[in-house]
Each structure stands twice: as C-alpha cells, then as structure tokens.
N, CA, C and O of each residue as an XYZ file, in Angstrom:
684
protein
N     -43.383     54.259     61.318
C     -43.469     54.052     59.904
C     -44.526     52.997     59.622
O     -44.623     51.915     60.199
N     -45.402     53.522     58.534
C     -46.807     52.362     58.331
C     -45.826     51.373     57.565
O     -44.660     51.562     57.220
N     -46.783     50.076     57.373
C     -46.002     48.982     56.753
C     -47.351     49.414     55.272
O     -48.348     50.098     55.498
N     -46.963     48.723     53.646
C     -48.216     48.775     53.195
C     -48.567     47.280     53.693
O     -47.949     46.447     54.356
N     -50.004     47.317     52.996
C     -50.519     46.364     53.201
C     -52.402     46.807     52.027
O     -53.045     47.828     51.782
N     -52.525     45.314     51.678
C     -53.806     45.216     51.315
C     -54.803     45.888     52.004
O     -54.778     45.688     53.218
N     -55.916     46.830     51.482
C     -57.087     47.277     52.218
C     -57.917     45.639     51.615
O     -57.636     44.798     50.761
N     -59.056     45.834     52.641
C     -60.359     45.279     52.996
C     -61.019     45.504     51.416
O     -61.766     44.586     51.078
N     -60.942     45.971     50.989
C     -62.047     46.367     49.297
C     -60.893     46.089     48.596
O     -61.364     46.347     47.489
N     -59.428     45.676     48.292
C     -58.713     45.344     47.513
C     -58.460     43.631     47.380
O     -58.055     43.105     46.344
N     -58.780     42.894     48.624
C     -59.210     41.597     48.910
C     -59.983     41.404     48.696
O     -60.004     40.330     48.095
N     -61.410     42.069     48.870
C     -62.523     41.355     48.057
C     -62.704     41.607     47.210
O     -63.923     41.541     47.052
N     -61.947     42.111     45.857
C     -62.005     42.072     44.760
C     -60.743     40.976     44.087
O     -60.658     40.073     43.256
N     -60.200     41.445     44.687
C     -59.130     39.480     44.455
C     -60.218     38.355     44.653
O     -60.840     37.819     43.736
N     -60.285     38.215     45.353
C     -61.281     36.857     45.932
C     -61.821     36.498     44.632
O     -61.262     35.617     43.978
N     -63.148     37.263     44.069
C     -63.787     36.646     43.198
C     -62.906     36.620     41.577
O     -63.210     35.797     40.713
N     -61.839     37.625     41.388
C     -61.488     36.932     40.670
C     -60.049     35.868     40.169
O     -59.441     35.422     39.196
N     -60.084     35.889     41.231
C     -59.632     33.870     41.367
C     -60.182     33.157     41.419
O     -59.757     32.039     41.130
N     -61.112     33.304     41.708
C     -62.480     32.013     41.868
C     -62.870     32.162     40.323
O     -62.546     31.164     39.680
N     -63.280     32.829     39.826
C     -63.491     32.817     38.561
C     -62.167     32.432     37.329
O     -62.324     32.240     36.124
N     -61.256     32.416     37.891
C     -59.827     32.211     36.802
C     -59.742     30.530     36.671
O     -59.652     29.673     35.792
N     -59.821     30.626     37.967
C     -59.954     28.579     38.951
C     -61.220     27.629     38.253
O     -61.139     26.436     37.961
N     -62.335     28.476     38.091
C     -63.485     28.284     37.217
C     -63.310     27.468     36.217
O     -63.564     26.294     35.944
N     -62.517     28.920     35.452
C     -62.487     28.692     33.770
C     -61.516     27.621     33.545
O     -61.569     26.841     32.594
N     -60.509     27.619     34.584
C     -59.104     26.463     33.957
C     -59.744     24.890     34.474
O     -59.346     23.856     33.938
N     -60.903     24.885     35.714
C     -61.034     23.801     35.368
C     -62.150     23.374     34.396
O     -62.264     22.282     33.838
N     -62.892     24.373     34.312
C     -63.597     24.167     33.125
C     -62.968     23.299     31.871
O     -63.431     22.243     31.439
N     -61.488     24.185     31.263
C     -61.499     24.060     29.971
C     -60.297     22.918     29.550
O     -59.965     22.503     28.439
N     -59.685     22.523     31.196
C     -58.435     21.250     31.331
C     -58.813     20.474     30.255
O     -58.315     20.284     29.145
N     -60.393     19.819     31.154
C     -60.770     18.531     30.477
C     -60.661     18.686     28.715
O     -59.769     18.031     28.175
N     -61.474     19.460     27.928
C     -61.292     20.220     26.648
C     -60.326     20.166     26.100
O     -60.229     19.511     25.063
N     -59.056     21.007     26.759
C     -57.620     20.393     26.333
C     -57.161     19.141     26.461
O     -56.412     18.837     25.533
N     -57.339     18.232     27.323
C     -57.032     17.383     27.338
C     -57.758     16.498     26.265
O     -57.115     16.169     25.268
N     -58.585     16.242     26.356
C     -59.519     15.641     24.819
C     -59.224     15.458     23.964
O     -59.084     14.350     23.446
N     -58.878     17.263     23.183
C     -59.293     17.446     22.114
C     -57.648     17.490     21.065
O     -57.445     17.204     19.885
N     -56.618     18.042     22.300
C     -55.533     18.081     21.594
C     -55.081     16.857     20.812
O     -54.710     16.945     19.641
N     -55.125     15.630     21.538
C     -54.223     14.176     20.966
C     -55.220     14.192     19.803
O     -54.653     14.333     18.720
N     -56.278     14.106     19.748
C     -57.407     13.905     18.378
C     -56.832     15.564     17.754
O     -56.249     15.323     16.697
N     -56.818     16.155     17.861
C     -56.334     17.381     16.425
C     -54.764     16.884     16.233
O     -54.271     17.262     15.170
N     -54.052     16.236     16.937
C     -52.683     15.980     16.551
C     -52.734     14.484     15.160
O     -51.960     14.379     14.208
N     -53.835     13.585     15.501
C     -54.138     12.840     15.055
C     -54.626     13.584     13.689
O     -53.810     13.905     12.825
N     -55.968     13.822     13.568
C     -55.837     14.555     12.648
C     -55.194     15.343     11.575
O     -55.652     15.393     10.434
N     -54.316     15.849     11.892
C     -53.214     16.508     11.142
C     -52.450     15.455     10.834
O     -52.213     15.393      9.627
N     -51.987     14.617     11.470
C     -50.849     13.670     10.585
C     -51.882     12.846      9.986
O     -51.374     11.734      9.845
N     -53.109     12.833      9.551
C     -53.920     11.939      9.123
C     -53.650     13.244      7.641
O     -53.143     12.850      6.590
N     -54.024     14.546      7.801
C     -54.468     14.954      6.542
C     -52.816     15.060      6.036
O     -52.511     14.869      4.859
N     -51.874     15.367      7.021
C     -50.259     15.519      6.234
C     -50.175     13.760      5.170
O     -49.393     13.752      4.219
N     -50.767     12.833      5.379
C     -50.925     11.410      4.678
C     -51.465     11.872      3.754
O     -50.626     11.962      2.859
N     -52.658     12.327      3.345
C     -53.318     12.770      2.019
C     -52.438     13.963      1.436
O     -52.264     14.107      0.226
N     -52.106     14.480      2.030
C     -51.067     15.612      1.013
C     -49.677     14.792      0.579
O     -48.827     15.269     -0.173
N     -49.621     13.785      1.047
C     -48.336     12.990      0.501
C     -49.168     12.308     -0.839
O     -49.032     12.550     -2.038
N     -49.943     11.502     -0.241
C     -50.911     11.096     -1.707
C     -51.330     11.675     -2.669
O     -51.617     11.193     -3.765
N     -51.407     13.001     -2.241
C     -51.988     13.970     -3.131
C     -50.642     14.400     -4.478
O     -50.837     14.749     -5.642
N     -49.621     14.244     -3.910
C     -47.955     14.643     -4.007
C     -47.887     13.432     -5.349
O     -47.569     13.713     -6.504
N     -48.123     12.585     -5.042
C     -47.312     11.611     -5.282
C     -48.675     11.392     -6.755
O     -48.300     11.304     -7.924
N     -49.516     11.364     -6.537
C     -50.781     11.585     -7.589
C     -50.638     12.562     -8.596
O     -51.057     12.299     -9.723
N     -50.197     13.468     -8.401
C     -49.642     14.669     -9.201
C     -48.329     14.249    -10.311
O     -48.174     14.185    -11.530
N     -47.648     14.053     -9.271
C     -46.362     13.674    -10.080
C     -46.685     11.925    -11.430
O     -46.072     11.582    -12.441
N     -47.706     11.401    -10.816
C     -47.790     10.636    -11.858
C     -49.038     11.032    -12.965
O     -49.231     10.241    -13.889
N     -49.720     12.026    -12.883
C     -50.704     12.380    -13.670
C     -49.976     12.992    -14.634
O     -50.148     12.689    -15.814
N     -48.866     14.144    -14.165
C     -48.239     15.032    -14.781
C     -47.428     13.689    -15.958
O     -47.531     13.723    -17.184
N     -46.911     12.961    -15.421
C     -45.777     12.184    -16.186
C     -47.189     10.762    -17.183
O     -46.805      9.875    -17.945
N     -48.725     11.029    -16.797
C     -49.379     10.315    -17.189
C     -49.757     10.598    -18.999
O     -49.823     11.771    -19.365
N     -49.977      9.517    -19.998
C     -49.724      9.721    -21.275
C     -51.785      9.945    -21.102
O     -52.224     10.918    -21.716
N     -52.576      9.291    -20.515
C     -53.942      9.323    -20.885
C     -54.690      9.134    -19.263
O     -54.148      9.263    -18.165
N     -55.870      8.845    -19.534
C     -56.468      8.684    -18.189
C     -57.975      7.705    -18.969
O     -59.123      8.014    -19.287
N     -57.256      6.612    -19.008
C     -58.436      5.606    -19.290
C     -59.530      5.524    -18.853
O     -59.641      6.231    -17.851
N     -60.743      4.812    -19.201
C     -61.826      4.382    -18.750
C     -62.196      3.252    -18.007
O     -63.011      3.007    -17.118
N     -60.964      2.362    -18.929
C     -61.124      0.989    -18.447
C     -59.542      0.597    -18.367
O     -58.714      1.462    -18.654
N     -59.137     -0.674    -17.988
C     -57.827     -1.557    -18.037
C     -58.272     -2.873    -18.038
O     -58.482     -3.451    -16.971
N     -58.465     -3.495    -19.279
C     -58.595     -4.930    -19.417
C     -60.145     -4.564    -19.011
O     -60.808     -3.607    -19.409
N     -60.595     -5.800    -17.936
C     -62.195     -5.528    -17.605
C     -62.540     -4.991    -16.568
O     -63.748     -5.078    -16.346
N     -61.585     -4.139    -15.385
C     -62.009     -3.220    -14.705
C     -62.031     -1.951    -15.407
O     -61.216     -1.452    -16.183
N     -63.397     -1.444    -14.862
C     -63.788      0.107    -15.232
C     -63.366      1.149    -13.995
O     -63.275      0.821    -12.812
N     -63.204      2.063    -14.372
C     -62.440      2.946    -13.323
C     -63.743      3.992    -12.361
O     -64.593      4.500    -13.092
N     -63.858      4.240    -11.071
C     -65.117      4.617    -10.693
C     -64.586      5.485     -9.705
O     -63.373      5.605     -9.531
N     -65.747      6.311     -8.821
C     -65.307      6.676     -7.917
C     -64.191      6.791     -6.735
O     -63.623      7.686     -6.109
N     -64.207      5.120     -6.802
C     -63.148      4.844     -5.679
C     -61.701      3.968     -6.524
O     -60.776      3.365     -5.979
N     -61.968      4.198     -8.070
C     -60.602      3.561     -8.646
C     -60.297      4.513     -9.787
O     -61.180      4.965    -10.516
N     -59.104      4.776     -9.901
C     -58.404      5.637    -10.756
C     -57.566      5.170    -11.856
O     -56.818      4.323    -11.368
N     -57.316      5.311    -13.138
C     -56.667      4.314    -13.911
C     -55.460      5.349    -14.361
O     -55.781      6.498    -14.054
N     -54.475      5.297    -14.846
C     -53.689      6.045    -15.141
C     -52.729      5.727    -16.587
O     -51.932      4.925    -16.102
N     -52.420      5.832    -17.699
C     -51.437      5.348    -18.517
C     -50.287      6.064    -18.489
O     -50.340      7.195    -18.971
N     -49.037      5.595    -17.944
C     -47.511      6.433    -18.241
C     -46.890      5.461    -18.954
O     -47.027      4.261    -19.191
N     -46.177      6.341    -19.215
C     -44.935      5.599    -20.123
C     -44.321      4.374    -19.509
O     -43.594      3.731    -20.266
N     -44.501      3.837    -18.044
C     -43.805      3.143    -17.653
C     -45.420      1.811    -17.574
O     -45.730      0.800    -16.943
N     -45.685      2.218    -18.071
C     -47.121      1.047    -17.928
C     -48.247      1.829    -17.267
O     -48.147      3.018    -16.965
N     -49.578      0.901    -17.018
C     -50.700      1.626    -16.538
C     -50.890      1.011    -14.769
O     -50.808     -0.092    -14.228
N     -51.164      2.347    -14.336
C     -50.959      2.657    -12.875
C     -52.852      2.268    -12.243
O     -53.894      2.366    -12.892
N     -52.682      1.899    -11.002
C     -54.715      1.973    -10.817
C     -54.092      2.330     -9.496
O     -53.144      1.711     -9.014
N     -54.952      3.841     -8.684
C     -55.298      4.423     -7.737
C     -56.594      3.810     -7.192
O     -57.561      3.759     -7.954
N     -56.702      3.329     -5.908
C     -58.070      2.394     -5.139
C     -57.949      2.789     -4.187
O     -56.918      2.741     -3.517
N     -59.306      3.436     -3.791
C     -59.321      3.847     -2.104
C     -60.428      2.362     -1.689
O     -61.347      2.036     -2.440
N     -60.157      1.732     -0.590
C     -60.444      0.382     -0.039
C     -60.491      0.628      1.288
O     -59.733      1.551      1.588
N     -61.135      0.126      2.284
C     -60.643     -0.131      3.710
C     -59.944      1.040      4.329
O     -58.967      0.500      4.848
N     -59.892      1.830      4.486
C     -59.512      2.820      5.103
C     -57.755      2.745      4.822
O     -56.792      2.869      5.578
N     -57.874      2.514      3.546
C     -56.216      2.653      2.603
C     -56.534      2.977      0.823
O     -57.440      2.655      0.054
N     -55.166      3.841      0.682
C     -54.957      4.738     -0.728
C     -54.141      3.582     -1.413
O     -53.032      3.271     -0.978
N     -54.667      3.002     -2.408
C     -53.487      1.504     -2.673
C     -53.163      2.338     -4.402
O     -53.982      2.947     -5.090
N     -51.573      2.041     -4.717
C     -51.229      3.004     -5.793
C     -50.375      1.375     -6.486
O     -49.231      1.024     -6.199
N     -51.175      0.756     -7.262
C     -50.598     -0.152     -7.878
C     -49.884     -0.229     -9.329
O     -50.790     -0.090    -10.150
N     -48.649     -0.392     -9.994
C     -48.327     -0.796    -11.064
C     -48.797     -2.077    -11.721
O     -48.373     -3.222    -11.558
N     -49.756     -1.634    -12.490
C     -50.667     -2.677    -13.080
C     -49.701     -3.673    -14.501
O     -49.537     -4.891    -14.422
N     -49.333     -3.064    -15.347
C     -48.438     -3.174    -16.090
C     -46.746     -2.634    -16.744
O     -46.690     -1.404    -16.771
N     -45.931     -3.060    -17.056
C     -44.853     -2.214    -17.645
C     -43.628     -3.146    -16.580
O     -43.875     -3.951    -15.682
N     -42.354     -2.690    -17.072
C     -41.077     -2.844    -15.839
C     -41.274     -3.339    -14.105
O     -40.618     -4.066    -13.359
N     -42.527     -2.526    -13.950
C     -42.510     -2.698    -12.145
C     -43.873     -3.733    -11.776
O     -44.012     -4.115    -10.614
N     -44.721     -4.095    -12.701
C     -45.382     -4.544    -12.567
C     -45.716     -5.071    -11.222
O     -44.770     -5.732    -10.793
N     -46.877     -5.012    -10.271
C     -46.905     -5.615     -9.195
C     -46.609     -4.709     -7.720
O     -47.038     -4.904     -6.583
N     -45.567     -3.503     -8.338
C     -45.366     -2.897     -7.384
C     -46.675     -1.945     -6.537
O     -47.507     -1.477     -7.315
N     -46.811     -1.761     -5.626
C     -47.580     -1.289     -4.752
C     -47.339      0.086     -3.642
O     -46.263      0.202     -3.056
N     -48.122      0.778     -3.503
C     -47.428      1.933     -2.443
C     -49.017      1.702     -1.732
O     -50.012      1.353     -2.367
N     -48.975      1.935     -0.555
C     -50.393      1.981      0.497
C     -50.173      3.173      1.269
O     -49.144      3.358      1.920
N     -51.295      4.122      1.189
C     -51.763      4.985      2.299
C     -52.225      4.785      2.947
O     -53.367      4.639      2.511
N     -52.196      4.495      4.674
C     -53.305      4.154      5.759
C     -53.993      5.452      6.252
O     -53.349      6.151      7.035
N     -55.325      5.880      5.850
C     -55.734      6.683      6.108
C     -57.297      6.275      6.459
O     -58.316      6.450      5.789
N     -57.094      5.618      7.862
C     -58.896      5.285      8.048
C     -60.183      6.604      7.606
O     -61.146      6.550      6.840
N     -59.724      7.566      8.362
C     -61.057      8.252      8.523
C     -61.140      9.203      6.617
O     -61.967      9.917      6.050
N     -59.827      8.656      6.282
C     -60.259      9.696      4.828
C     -61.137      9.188      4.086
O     -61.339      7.973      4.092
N     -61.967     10.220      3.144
C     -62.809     10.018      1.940
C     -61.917     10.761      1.157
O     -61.267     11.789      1.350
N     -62.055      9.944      0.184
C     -61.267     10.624     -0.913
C     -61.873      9.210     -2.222
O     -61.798      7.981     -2.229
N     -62.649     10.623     -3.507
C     -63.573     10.187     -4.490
C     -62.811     10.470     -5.773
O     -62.138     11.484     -5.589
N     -62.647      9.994     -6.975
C     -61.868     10.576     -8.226
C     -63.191     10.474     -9.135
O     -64.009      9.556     -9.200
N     -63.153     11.496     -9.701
C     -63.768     12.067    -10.984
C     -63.122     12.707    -12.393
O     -62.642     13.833    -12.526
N     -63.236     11.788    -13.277
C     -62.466     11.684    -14.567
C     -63.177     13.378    -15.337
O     -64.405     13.464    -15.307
N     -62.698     14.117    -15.717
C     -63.104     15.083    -16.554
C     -62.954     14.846    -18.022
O     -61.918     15.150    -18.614
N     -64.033     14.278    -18.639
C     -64.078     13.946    -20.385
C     -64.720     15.254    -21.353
O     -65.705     15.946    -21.096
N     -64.023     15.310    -22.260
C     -64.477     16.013    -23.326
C     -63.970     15.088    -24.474
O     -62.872     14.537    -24.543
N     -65.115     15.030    -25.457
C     -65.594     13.889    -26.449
C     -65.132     12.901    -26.360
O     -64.325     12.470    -27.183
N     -65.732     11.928    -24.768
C     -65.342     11.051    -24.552
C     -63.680     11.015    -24.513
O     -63.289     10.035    -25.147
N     -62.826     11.622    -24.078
C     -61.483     11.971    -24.197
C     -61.404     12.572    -22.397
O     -62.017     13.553    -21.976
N     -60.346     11.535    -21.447
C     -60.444     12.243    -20.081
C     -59.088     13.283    -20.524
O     -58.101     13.052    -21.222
N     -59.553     14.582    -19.743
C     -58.229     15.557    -19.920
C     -57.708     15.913    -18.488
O     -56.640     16.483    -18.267
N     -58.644     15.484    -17.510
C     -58.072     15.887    -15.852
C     -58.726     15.032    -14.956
O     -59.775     14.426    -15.172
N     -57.937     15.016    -13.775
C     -59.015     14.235    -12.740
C     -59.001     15.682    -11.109
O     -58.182     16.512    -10.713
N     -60.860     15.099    -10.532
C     -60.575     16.092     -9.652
C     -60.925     15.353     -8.514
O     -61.984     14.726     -8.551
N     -60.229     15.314     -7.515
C     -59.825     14.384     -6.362
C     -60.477     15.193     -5.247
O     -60.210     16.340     -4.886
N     -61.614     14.138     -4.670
C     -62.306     15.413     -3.547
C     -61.783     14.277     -2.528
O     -61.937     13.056     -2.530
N     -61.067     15.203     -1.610
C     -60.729     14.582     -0.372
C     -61.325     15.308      0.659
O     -61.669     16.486      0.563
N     -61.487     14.360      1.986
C     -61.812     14.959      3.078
C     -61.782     14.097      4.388
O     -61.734     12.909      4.069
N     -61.792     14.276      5.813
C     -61.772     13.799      6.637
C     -62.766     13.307      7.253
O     -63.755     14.001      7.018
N     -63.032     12.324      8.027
C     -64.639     12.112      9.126
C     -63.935     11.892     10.265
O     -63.125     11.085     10.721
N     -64.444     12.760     10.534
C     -63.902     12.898     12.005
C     -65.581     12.966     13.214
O     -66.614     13.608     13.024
N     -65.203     12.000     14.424
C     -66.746     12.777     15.385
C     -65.697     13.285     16.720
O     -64.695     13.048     17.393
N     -66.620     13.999     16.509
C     -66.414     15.448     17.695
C     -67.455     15.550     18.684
O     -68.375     16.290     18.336
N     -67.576     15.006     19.843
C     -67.999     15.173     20.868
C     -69.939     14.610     20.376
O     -71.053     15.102     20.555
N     -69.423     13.428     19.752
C     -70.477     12.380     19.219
C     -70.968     13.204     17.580
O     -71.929     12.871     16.888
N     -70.429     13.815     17.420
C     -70.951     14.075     16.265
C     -69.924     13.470     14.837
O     -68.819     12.931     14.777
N     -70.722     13.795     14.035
C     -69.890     13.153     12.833
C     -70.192     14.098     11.860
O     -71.177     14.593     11.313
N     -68.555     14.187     11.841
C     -68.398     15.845     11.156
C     -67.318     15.469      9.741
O     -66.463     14.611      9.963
N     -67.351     16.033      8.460
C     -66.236     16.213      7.495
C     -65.049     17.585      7.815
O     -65.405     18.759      7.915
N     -63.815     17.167      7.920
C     -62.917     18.479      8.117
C     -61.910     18.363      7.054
O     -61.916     17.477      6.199
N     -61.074     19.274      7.151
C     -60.375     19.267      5.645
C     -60.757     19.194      4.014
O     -60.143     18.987      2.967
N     -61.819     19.418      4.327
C     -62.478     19.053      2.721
C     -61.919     19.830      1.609
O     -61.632     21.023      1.705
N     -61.793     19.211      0.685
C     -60.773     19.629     -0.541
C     -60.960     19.336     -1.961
O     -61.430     18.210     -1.803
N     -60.948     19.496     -3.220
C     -61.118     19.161     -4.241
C     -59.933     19.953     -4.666
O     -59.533     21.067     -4.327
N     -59.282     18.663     -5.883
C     -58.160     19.314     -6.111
C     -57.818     18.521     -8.194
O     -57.622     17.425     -8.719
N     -57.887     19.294     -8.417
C     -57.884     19.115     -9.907
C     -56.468     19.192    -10.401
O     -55.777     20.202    -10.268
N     -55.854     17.513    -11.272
C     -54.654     17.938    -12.394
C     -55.141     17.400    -13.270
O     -55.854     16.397    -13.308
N     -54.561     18.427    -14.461
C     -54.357     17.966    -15.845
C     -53.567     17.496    -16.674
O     -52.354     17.698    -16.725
N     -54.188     16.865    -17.342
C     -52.869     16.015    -18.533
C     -51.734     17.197    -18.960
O     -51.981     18.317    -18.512
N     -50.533     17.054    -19.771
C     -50.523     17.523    -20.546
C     -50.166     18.855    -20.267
O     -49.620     19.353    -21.251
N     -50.266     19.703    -19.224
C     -50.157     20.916    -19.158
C     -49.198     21.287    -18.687
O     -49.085     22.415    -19.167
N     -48.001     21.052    -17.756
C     -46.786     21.436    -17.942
C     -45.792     20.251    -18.213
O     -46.344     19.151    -18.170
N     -43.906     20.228    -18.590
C     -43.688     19.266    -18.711
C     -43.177     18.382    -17.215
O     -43.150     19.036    -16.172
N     -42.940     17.483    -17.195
C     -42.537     16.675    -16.150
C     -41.253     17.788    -15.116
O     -40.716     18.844    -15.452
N     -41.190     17.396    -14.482
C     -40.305     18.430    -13.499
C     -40.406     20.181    -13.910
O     -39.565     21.069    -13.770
N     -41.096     20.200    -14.184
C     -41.279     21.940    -14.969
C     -42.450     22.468    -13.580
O     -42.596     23.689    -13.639
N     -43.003     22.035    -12.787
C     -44.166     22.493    -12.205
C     -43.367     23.284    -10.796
O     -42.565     22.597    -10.164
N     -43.555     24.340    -10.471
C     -43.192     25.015     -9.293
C     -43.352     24.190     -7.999
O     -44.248     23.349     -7.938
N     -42.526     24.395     -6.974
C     -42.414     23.543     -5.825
C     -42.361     24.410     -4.694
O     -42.264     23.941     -3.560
C-alpha cells in the first residue's frame, strides 16, 4: 500500500509562496504597529469635538442672539459669543483647548474645557442686515503621517437660531 505524500512540483510551489506570505507580514507588522495607537488616538481626539460640537448645539438652539461683541471683546475666528436666557456664553479655541465660559447671568464664571491639541476648529458668524442668524463651525484635525502634515476629519457644520424649539431637535 503507497503512503500519500507531497510530489517534488507540489513543494516547490509551497516554498515560494511562504516566502512571499513571510514577506508581506513582515513588511506590514511595523505599519500596524505605528499606525494603529495614532488612529486610536485620533478618534478619541475627533469623538472630543463631537462632544463639543453636542454641547454647542444645544446652547445655540437654547441661544436668544449671536452677538458681535460682549462689553469690549469682539467675537472672531477663534471666539464665539452667545446670548441665552441664562446670560451670555463666549466659546475660545486657545492652546490646544475648546474653553466654553459663562460670561454673565446665575453661573457666572463657570467654565467647561475641551483638550483637543491637534484640533482646528474656526467660528464664522452668518449676518444678514447686520443681524447674526447662524454660526458655521469648521472643524478639523492636524495630524503628521509619516512626516507629513496632513488635515483629517474636516468638517463644517452649521446651527441656526431660532429654528426648532429647545428639546424638539431629533436625536
């Protein structure tokens, strides 16, 4: 009784491709290893701006106006002014932090901070006759990638005054 067994032309076609499988995995270890902890980073960096983003919403929605000024700061790119019923709010991106201050009213003083080094994130007041009716919040990431310096997540995200009532907005 024959035993089976491998032919001679079924081994040398194994051979090369294991050598080639062995190749690619050590090729692409290093790659994984790299790149995963920085995309994990990443993501809980942009899940931080969608909390900010959250939490920006809910006070625009509940916001009575969207000033120009508060006292003698003017509101710019990197500062946001807000009027609610509970006093006037200022949004400041600073230092690689989202600072959400109660400027006036009941809480006065109170503060919330986002630590988000690598975010950009710009506010732009939308006026009609001199009257702001929305703001549109361009966020995005800087991230470098294998020495480069790259934007990921990039986003623009527009609310308006006025347009539904407070807890009325789908979730």
């Amino acid at each position: 009784m024959k035993r089976p067994a491998f032919t001679l032309i079924e081994v040398l076609v194994v051979i090369p491709v294991i050598l080639a499988a062995g190749l690619l995995i050590t090729t692409l270890s290093p790659v994984a290893i790299r790149d995963v902890p920085h995309l994990s980073q990443t993501l809980s960096r942009q899940r931080q701006i969608q909390k900010f983003l959250a939490r920006l919403q809910d006070d625009v929605d509940a916001a009575a106006a969207l000033p120009a000024n508060i006292g003698k700061e003017t509101c710019s790119s990197h500062k946001l002014f807000l009027q609610t019923p509970d006093g006037a709010l200022v949004y400041e991106v600073r230092d690689g932090q989202i600072i959400r201050t109660q400027r006036t009213g009941p809480k006065a003083g109170d503060t919330f901070e986002w630590d988000i080094p690598e975010a950009k994130v710009k506010f732009q007041r939308w006026t009609r006759d001199r009257k702001a009716y929305a703001v549109d919040i361009h966020t995005a990431l800087v991230v470098t990638k294998h020495g480069q310096v790259q934007e990921c997540f990039e986003n623009h995200h527009v609310f308006f005054l006025h347009v539904l009532p407070r807890g009325r907005r789908g979730k």
